[in-house]
C-alpha positions in Angstrom: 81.0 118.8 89.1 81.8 120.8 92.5 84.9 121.3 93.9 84.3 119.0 96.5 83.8 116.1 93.8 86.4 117.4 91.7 88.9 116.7 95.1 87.6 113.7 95.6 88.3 111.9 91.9 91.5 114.0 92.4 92.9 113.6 95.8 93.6 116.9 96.3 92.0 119.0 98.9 89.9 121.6 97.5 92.4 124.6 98.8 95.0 123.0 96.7 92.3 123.3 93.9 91.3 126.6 94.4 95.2 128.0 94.3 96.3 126.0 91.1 92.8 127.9 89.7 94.3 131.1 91.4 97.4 130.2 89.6 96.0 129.8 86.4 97.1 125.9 86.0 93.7 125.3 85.6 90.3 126.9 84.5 87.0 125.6 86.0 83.7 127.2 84.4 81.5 128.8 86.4 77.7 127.8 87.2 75.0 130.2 87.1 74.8 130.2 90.5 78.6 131.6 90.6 80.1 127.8 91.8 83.1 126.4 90.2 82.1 123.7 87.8 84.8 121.0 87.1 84.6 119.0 83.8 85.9 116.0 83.3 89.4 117.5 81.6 89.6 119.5 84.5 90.0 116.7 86.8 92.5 115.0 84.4 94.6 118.0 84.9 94.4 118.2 88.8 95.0 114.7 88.5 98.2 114.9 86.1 99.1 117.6 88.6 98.5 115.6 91.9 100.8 112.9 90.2 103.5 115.5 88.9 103.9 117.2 92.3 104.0 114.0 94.2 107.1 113.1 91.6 108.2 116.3 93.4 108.4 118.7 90.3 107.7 122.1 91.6 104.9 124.5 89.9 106.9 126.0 87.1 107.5 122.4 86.1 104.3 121.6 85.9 103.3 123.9 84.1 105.7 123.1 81.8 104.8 119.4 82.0 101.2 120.3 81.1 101.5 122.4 77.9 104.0 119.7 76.6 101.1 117.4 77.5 98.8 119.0 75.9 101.0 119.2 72.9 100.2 117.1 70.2 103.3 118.0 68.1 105.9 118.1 71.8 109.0 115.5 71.4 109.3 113.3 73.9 113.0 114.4 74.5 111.4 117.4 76.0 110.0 115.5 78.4 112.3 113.2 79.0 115.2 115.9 79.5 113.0 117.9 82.5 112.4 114.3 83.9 116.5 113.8 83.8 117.2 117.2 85.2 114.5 116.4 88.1 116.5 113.1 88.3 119.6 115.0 88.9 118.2 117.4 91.5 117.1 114.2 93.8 120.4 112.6 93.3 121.8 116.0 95.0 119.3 116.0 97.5 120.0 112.6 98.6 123.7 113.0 98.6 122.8 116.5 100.7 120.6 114.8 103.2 123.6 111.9 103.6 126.3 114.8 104.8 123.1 115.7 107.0 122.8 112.7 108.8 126.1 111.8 108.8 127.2 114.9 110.5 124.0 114.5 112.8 124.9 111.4 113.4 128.3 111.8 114.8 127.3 114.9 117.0 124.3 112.5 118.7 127.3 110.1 119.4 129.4 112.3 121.4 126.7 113.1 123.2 126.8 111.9 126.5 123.1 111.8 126.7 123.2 112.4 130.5 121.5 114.7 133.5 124.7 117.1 132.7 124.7 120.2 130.9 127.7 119.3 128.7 126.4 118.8 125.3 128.5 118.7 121.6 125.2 119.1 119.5 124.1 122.6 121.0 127.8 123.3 121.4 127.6 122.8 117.6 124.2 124.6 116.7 125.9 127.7 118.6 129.1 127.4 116.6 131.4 126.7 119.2 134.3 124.3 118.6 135.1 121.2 121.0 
């Protein structure tokens, strides 16, 4: 199938397609007439990669994710383990974006919000202590 199809059944816009084929996470044939041909395996991967990077696991994860998939003999502790660490790395993320909002949060307060120059948020941005 073309690429067009092959984003279609994958819901992933053919650029996206064309750079995991740059970066060899997948391997469409080519046609005679030089067009990238997707088979059916190929769209399971773009697929299994459209899902993967929505879970937010970054390229060299996925990667990882689809030779362990494609590993009859993998344990599934493997997999489990890179899903825990990924786990871990949200939970810090979250925590991170709390402090962020917090702190944005209390600046947004003492603002006075008026027609006057005065402000603790840019005072803040430009380092300067109220």
């Amino acid at each position: 199938m073309n690429i067009g199809e092959a984003a279609r059944q994958s819901e992933l816009p053919p650029k996206t397609i064309r750079y995991y084929e740059e970066i060899d996470l997948i391997k469409p044939t080519r046609a005679s007439n030089g067009y990238r041909d997707y088979s059916e395996q190929e769209v399971h991967r773009l697929r299994f990669l459209q899902r993967a990077r929505s879970l937010g696991f970054t390229i060299d994860e996925c990667r990882l994710l689809l030779s362990l998939y494609e590993d009859e003999h993998r344990a599934s502790a493997d997999v489990k383990e890179i899903a825990n660490q990924k786990v871990i790395e949200i939970d810090r993320k979250i925590k991170e974006l709390r402090s962020l909002k917090k702190t944005l949060s209390t600046l947004a307060e003492n603002c006075h919000g008026d027609d006057k120059p005065d402000c603790p948020i840019i005072d803040d941005l430009a380092g300067k202590r109220s």
